[in-house]
TORKOL-4160 file (C-alpha; in steps of 0.2 Angstrom, whole numbers, padded with zeros to 4 digits, m for minus):
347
<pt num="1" X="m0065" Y="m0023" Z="0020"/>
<pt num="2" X="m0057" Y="m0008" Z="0015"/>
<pt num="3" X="m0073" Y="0000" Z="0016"/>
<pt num="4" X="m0077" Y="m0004" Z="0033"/>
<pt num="5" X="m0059" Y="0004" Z="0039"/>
<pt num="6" X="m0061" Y="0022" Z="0049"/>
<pt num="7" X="m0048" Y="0032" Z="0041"/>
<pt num="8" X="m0057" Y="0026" Z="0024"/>
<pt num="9" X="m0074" Y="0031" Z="0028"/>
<pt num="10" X="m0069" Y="0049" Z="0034"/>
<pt num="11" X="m0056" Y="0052" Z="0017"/>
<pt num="12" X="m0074" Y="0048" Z="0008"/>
<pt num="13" X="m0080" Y="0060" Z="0017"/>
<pt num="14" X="m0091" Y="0051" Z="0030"/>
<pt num="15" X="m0095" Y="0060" Z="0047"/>
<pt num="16" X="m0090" Y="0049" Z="0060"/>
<pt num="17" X="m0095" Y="0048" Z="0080"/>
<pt num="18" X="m0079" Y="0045" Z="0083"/>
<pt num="19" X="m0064" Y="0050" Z="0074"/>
<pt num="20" X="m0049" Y="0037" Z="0068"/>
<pt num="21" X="m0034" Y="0043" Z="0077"/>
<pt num="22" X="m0015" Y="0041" Z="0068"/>
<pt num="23" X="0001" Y="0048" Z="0074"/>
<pt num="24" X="0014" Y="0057" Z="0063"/>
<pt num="25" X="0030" Y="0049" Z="0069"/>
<pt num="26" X="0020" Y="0035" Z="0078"/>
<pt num="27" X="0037" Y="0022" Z="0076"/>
<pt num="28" X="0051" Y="0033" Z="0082"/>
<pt num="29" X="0062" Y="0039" Z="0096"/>
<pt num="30" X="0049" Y="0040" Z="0111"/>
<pt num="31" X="0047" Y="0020" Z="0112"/>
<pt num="32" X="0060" Y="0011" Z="0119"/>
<pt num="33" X="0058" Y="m0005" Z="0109"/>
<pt num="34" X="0060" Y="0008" Z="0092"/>
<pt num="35" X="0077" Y="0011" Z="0099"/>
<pt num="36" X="0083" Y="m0007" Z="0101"/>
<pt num="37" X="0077" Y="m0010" Z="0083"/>
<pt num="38" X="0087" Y="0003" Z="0079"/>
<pt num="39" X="0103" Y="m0001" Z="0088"/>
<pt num="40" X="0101" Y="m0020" Z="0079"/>
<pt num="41" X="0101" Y="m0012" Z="0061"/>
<pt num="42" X="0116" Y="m0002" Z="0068"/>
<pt num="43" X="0112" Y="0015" Z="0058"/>
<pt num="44" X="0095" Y="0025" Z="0052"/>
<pt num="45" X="0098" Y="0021" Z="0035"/>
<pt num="46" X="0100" Y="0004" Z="0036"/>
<pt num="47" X="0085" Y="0004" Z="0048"/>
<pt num="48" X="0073" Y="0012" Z="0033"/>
<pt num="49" X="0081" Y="m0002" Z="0021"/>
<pt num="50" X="0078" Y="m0017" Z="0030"/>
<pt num="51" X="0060" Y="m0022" Z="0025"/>
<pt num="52" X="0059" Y="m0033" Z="0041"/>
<pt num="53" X="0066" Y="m0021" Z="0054"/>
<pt num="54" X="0056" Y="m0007" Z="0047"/>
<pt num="55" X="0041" Y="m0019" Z="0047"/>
<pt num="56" X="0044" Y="m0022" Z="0064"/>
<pt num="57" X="0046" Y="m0001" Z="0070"/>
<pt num="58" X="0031" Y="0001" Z="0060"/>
<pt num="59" X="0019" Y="m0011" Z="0070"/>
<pt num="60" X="0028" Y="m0006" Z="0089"/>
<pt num="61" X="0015" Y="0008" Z="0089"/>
<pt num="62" X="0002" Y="m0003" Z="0085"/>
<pt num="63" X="0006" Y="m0016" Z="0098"/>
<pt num="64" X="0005" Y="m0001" Z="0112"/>
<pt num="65" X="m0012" Y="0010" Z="0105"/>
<pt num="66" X="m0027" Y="0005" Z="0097"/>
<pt num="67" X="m0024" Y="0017" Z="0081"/>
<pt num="68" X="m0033" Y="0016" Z="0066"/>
<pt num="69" X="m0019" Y="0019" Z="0054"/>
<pt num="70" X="0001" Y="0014" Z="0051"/>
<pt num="71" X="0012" Y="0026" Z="0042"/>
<pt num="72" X="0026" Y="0017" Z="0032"/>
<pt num="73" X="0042" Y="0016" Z="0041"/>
<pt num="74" X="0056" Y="0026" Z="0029"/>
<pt num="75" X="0062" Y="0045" Z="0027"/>
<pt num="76" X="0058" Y="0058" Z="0016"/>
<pt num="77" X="0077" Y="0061" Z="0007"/>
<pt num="78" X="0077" Y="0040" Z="0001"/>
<pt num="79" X="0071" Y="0048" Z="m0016"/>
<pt num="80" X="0084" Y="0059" Z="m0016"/>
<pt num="81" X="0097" Y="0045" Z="m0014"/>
<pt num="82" X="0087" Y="0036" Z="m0028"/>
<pt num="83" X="0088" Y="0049" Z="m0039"/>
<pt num="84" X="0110" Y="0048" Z="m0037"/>
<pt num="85" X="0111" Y="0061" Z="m0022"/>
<pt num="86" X="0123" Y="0057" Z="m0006"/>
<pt num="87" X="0114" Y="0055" Z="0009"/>
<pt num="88" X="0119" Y="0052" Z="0027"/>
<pt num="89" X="0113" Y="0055" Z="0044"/>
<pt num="90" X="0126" Y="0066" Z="0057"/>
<pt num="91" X="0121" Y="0057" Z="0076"/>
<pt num="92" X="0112" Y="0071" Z="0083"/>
<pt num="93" X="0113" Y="0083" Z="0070"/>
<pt num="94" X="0100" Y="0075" Z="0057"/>
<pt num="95" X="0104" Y="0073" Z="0036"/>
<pt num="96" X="0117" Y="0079" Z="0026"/>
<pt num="97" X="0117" Y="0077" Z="0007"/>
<pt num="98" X="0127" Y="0083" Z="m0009"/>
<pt num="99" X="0121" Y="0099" Z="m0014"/>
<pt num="100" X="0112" Y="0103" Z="m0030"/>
<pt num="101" X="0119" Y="0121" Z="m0033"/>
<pt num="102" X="0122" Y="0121" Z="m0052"/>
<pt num="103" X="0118" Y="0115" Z="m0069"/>
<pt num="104" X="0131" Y="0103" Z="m0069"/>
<pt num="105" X="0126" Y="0097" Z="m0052"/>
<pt num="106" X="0107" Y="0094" Z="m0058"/>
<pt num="107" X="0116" Y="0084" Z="m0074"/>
<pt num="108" X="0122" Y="0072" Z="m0062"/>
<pt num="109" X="0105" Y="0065" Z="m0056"/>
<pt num="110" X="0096" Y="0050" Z="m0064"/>
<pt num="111" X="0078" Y="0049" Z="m0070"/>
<pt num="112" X="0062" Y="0047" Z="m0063"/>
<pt num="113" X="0060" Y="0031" Z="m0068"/>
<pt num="114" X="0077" Y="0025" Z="m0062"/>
<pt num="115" X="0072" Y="0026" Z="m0044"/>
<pt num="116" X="0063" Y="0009" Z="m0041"/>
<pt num="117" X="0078" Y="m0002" Z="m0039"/>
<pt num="118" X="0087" Y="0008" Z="m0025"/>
<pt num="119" X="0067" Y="0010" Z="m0017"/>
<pt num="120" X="0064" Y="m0009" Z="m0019"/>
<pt num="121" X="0067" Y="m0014" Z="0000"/>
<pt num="122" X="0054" Y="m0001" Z="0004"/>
<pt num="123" X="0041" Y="m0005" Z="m0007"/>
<pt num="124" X="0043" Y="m0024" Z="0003"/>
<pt num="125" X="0042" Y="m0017" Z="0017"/>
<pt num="126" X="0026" Y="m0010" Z="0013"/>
<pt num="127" X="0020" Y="m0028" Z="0005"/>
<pt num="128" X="0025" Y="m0035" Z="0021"/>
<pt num="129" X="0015" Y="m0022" Z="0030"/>
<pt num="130" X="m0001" Y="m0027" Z="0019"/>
<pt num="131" X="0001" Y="m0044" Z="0023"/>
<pt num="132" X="0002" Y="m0041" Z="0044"/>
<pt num="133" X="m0007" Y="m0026" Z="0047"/>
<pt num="134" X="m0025" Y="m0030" Z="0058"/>
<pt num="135" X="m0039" Y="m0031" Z="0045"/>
<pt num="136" X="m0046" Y="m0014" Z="0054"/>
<pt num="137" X="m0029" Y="m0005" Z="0051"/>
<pt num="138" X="m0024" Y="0006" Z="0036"/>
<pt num="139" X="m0008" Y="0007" Z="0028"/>
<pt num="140" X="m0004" Y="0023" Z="0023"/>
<pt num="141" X="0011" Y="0026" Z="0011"/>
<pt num="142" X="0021" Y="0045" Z="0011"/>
<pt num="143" X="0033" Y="0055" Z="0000"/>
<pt num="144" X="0039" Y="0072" Z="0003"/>
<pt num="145" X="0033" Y="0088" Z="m0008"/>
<pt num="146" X="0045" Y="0094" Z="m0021"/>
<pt num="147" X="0047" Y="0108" Z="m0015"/>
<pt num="148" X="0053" Y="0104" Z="0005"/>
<pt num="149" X="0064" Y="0089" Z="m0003"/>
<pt num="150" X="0069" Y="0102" Z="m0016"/>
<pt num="151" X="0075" Y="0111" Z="0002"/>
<pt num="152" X="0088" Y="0099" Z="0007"/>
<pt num="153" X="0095" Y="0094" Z="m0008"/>
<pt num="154" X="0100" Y="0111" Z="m0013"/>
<pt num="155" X="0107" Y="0117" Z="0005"/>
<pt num="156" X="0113" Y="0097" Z="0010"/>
<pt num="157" X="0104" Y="0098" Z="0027"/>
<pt num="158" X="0089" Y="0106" Z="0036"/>
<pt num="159" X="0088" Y="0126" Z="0039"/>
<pt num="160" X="0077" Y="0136" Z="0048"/>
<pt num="161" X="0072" Y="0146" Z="0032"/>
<pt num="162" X="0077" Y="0139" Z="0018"/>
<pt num="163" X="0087" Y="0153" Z="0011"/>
<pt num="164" X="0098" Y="0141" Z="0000"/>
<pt num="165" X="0081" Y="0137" Z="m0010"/>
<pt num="166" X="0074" Y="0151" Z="m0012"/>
<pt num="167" X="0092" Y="0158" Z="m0018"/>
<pt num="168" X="0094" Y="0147" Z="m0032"/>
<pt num="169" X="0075" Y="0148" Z="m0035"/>
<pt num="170" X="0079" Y="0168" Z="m0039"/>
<pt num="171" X="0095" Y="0168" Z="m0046"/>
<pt num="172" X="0094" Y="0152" Z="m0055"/>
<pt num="173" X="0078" Y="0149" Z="m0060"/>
<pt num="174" X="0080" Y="0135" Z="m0073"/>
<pt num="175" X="0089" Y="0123" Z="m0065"/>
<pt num="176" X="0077" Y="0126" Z="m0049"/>
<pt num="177" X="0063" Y="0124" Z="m0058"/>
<pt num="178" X="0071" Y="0107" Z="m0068"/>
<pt num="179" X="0073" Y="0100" Z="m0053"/>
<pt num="180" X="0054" Y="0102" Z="m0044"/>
<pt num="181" X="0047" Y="0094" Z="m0061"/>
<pt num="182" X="0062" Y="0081" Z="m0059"/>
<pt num="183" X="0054" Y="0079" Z="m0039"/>
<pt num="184" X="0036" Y="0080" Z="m0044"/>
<pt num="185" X="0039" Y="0064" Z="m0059"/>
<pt num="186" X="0049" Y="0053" Z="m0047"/>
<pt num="187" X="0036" Y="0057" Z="m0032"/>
<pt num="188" X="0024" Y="0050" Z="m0044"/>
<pt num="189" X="0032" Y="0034" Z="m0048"/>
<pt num="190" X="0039" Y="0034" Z="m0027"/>
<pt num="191" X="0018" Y="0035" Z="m0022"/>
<pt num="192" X="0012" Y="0024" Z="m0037"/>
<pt num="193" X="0023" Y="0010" Z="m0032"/>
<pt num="194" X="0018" Y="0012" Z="m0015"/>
<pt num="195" X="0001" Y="0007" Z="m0020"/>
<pt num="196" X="0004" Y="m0007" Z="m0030"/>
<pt num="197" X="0014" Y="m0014" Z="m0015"/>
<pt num="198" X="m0001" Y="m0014" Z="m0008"/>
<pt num="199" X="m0002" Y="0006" Z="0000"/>
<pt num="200" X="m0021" Y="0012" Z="0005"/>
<pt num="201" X="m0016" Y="0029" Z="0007"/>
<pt num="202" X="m0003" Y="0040" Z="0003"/>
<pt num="203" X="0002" Y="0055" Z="0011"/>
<pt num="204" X="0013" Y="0070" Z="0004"/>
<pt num="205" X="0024" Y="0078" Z="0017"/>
<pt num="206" X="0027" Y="0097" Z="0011"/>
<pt num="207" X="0035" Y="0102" Z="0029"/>
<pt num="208" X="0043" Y="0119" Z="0021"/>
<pt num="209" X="0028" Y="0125" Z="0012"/>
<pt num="210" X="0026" Y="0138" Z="0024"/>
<pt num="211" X="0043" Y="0146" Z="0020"/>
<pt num="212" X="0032" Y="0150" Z="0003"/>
<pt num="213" X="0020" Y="0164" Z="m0002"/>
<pt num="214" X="0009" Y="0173" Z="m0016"/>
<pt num="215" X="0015" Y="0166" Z="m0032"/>
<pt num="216" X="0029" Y="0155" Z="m0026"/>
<pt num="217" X="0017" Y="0145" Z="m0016"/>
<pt num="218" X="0004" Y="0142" Z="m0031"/>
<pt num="219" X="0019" Y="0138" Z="m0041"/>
<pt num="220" X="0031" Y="0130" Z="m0030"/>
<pt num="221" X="0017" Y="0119" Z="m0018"/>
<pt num="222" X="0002" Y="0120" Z="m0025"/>
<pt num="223" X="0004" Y="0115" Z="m0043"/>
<pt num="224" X="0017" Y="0103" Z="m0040"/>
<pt num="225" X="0006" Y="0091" Z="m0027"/>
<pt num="226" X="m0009" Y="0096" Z="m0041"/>
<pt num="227" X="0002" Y="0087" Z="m0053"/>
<pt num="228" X="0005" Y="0072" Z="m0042"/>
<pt num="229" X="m0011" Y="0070" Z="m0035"/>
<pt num="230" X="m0020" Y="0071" Z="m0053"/>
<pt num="231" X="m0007" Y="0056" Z="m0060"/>
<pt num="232" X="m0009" Y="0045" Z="m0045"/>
<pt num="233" X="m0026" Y="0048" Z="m0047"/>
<pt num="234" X="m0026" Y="0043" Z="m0067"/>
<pt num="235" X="m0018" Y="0027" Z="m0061"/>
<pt num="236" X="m0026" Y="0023" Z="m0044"/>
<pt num="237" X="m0043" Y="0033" Z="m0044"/>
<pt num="238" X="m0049" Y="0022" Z="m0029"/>
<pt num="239" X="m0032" Y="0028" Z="m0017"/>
<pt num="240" X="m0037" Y="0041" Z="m0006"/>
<pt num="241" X="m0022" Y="0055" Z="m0005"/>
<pt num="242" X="m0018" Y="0064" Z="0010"/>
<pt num="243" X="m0009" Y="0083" Z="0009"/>
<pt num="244" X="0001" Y="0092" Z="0022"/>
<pt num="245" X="0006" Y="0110" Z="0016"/>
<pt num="246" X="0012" Y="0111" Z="0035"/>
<pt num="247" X="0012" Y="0131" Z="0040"/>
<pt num="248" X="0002" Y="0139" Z="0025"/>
<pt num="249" X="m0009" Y="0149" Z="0035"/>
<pt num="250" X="m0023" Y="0157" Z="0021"/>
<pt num="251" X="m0016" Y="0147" Z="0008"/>
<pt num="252" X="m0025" Y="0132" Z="0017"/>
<pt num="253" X="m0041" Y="0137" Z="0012"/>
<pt num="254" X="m0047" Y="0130" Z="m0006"/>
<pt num="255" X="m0029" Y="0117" Z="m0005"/>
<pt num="256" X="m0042" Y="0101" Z="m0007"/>
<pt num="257" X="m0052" Y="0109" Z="m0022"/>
<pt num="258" X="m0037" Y="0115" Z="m0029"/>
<pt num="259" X="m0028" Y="0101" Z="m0029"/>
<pt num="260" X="m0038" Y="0085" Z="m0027"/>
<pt num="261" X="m0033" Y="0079" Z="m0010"/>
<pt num="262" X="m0045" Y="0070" Z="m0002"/>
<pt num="263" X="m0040" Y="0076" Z="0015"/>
<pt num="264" X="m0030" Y="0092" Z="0020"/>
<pt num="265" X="m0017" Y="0088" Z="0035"/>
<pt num="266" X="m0016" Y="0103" Z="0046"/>
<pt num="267" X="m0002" Y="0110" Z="0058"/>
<pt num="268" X="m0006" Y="0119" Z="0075"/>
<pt num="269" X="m0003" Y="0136" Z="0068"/>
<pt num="270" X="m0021" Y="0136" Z="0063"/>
<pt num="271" X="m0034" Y="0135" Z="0076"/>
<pt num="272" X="m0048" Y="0120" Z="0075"/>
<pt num="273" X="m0060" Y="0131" Z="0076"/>
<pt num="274" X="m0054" Y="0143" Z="0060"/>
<pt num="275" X="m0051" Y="0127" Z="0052"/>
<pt num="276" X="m0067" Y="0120" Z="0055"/>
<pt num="277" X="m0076" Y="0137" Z="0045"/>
<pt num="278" X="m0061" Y="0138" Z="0032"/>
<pt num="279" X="m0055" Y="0121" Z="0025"/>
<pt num="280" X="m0066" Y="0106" Z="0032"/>
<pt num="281" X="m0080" Y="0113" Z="0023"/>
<pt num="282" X="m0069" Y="0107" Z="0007"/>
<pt num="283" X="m0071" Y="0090" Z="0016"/>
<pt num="284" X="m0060" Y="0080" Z="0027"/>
<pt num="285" X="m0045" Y="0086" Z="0037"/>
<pt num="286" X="m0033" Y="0079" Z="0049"/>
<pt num="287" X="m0025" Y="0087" Z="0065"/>
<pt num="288" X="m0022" Y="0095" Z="0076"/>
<pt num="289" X="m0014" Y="0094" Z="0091"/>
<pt num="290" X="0002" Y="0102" Z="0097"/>
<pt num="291" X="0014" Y="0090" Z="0098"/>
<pt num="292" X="0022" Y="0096" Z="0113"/>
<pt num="293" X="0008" Y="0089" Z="0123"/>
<pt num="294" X="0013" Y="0073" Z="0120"/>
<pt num="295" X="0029" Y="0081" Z="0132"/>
<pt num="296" X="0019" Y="0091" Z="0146"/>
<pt num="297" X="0003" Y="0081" Z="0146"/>
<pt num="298" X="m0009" Y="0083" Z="0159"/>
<pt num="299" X="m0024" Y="0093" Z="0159"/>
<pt num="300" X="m0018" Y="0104" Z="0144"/>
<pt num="301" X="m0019" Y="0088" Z="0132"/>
<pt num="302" X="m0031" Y="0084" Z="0139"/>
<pt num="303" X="m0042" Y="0101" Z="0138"/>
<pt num="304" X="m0035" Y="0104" Z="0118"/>
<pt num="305" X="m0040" Y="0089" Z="0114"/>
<pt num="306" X="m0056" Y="0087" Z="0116"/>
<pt num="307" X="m0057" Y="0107" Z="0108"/>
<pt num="308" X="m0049" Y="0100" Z="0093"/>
<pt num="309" X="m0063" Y="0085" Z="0091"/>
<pt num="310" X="m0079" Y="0096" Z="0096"/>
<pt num="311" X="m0074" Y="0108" Z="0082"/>
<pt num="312" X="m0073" Y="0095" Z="0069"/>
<pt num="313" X="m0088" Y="0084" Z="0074"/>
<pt num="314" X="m0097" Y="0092" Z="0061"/>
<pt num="315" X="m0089" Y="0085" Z="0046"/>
<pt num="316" X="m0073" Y="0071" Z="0041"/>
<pt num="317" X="m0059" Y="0073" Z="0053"/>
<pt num="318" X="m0045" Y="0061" Z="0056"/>
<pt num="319" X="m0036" Y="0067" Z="0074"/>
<pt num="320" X="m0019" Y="0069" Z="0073"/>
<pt num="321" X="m0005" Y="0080" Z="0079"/>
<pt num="322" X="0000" Y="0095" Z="0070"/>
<pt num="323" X="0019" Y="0090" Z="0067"/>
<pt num="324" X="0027" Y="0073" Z="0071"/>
<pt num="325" X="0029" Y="0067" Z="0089"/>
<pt num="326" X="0046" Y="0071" Z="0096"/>
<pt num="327" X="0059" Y="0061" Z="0105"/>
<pt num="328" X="0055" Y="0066" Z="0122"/>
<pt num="329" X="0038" Y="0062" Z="0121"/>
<pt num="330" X="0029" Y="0051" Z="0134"/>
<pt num="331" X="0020" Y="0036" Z="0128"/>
<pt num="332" X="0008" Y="0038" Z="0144"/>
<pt num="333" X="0003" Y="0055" Z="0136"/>
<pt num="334" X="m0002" Y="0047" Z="0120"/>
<pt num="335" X="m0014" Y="0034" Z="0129"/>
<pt num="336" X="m0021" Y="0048" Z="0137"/>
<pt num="337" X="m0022" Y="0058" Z="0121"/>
<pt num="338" X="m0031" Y="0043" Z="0113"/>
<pt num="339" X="m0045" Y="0039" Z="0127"/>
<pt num="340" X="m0048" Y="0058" Z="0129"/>
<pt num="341" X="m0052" Y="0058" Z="0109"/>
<pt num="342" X="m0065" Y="0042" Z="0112"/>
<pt num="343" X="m0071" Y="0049" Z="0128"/>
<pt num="344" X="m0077" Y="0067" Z="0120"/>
<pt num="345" X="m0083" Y="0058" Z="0104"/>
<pt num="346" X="m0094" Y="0045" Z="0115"/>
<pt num="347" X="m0100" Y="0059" Z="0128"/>
C-alpha cells in the first residue's frame, strides 16, 4: 500500500500530475479544536506527551483537508530533555532550557542511547498514528538537526542569530563539537525508533542552518544530517528521509547528493523557479509557499501558488510552505491554498 501512497511515489522520484500537499505545523494554533486539546492537556509539554491527545491534534488537520501526509505531533527540544536538559515553555514567550555553556555542563547529559524511556509516549503516539491514519495517508516522523537544537540548548531559548552558538563554537570548540556528535547519535536512535513505531518518513528540521556559512556549514549542517541520514539508511534502507536545511541559499544546491536525502525541503527565500534549475534536478523537493499567505489570502495565494506547482511540474515535488503555518493563519486560506494546487495540476 505504501507504494500506492502520493508523498511515497514523488520521494522515489516519481513525476506526478498532481502533487501531494502536507503542511509544516498542520496541527497547531490556527485551528480551534487544536486549542481545546490543548487547554484539556493543560500545558504544551504535557500536550506532546500524551500519545492520545497528540494523536488527536495530529488527525484535526486531517478531518478539515484532504492532505496526503501527517506530521507527528511533538517538538523539537523533547531530545534535549531526553538527553537530561530542563525544558519549559514561557506562555507567549516560547522555550527556555538549561544552558550548555561548559565542560562541566556537557558532563551532565546522558547518552544517546538513554533517550528512549523519556521518548516512549511519543513513539505510541506515533504507533497509534499507524494504526488510525487513512490508508492513503503518510506518517511522517521529525527530529531537529544538531546544529539548530545545538542552538537552544547552548543560549536556553530561541535568538534571532544565534550568537550563543556560534560563540561557544569559536572559543570552545571541543565541547561544541562533543555535543553535535552527542545531537547527531541521539537524532539517530530519536528517527530509528520513530520508524519502528511505525514512521514512513522522517524529516529533519535544521531551522538555523541559515545562520551557517563556508566551512561551518559543511561541518556543522551538512555532515551532520550525512551522518544521520546514512545510519537510518543502514538500518531502514526502504524509509524515505526528508531534509530541511531552512535559509541555506547556494548551499542547497548538491544538499540531496551530498547527503542522501531523498527529498530537499525548501524555504521561500529561494524562488520556485531557481529551485526548479538548481536543486530538483537532484530529485524531489518540497515547498514553497510563503506562509504568510495562509494570513492575507486572496489572489496573492492564490497567484504564487499556482507559480510554485507550474515550476516544479517537471520533476518530484511535494507542495508545502516554506516555514510552518503561524497562529494567525486562516483555515479558509489553506482550503483555497489546497484546490488552487489541484486546480493548476488538473488544468
Amino acid at each position: 500500500m505504501a507504494e500506492q501512497k502520493k508523498i511515497m511515489r514523488a520521494l522515489a522520484g516519481e513525476t506526478l500530475d498532481t502533487p501531494p500537499i502536507w503542511m509544516m505545523r498542520q496541527a497547531g494554533r490556527y485551528l480551534p479544536e487544536y486549542k481545546a486539546t490543548r487547554a484539556q492537556a493543560g500545558d504544551f509539554l504535557s500536550l506532546c506527551y500524551n500519545p492520545d491527545l497528540a494523536t488527536e491534534v495530529t488527525l484535526q488537520p486531517l478531518r478539515r483537508f484532504d492532505f496526503d501526509a501527517a506530521i507527528l505531533f511533538a517538538d523539537i527540544l523533547l531530545l534535549p530533555q531526553a538527553l537530561g536538559a530542563d525544558l519549559w515553555f514561557v506562555t507567549g514567550e516560547g522555550p527556555r532550557l538549561s544552558t550548555v555553556t561548559s565542560a562541566a555542563d556537557f558532563a551532565k547529559l546522558k547518552g544517546p542511547s538513554d533517550v528512549h524511556e523519556h521518548l516512549s509516549p511519543i513513539y505510541q503516539t506515533v504507533r497509534n498514528l499507524a494504526g488510525e491514519l487513512p490508508k492513503t495517508t503518510t506518517l511522517i516522523g521529525f527530529a531537529g538537526a544538531p546544529w539548530t537544537v545545538a542552538t537552544y540548548m547552548i543560549a536556553g531559548q530561541g535568538t534571532p542569530d544565534q550568537a550563543p552558538a556560534h560563540k561557544l563554537r569559536i572559543e570552545q570548540p571541543e565541547v561544541f563539537d562533543a555535543l553535535i556528535e552527542l545531537l547527531t547519535d541521539a537524532t539517530i536512535e530519536y528517527l530509528s525508533a520513530q520508524i519502528d513505531a511505525g514512521a514512513e518518513v522522517v524529516k529533519l528540521f535544521d531551522s538555523w542552518a541559515g545562520s551557517l556559512s563556508g566551512d561551518a556549514f559543511n561541518k556543522y549542517a551538512l555532515a551532520p544530517t550525512t551522518k544521520i541520514i546514512t545510519a537510518l539508511k543502514a538500518r531502514h534502507p526502504n524509509t524515505p528521509i526528508i531534509a530541511f536545511p531552512r535559509e541555506a541559499g547556494d548551499n542547497y544546491i548538491g544538499f540531496a547528493k551530498a547527503t542522501g536525502a531523498d527529498c530537499v525541503a525548501l524555504d521561500n527565500s529561494v524562488s520556485a523557479d531557481w529551485a526548479a534549475a538548481n536543486v530538483q534536478v537532484d530529485g524531489c523537493v518540497q515547498g514553497n509557499l510563503a506562509s504568510r499567505h495562509m494570513v492575507t489570502g486572496g489572489k496573492d495565494l492564490v497567484e504564487e501558488t499556482r507559480a510554485i506547482v507550474k515550476a516544479f511540474s517537471k520533476g518530484p515535488h511535494i507542495f508545502n510552505l516554506g516555514h510552518g503555518i503561524t497562529p494567525d493563519a486562516n483555515p479558509d486560506n489553506v482550503q483555497l491554498m489546497i484546490d488552487t494546487v489541484r486546480e493548476t495540476a488538473s488544468a
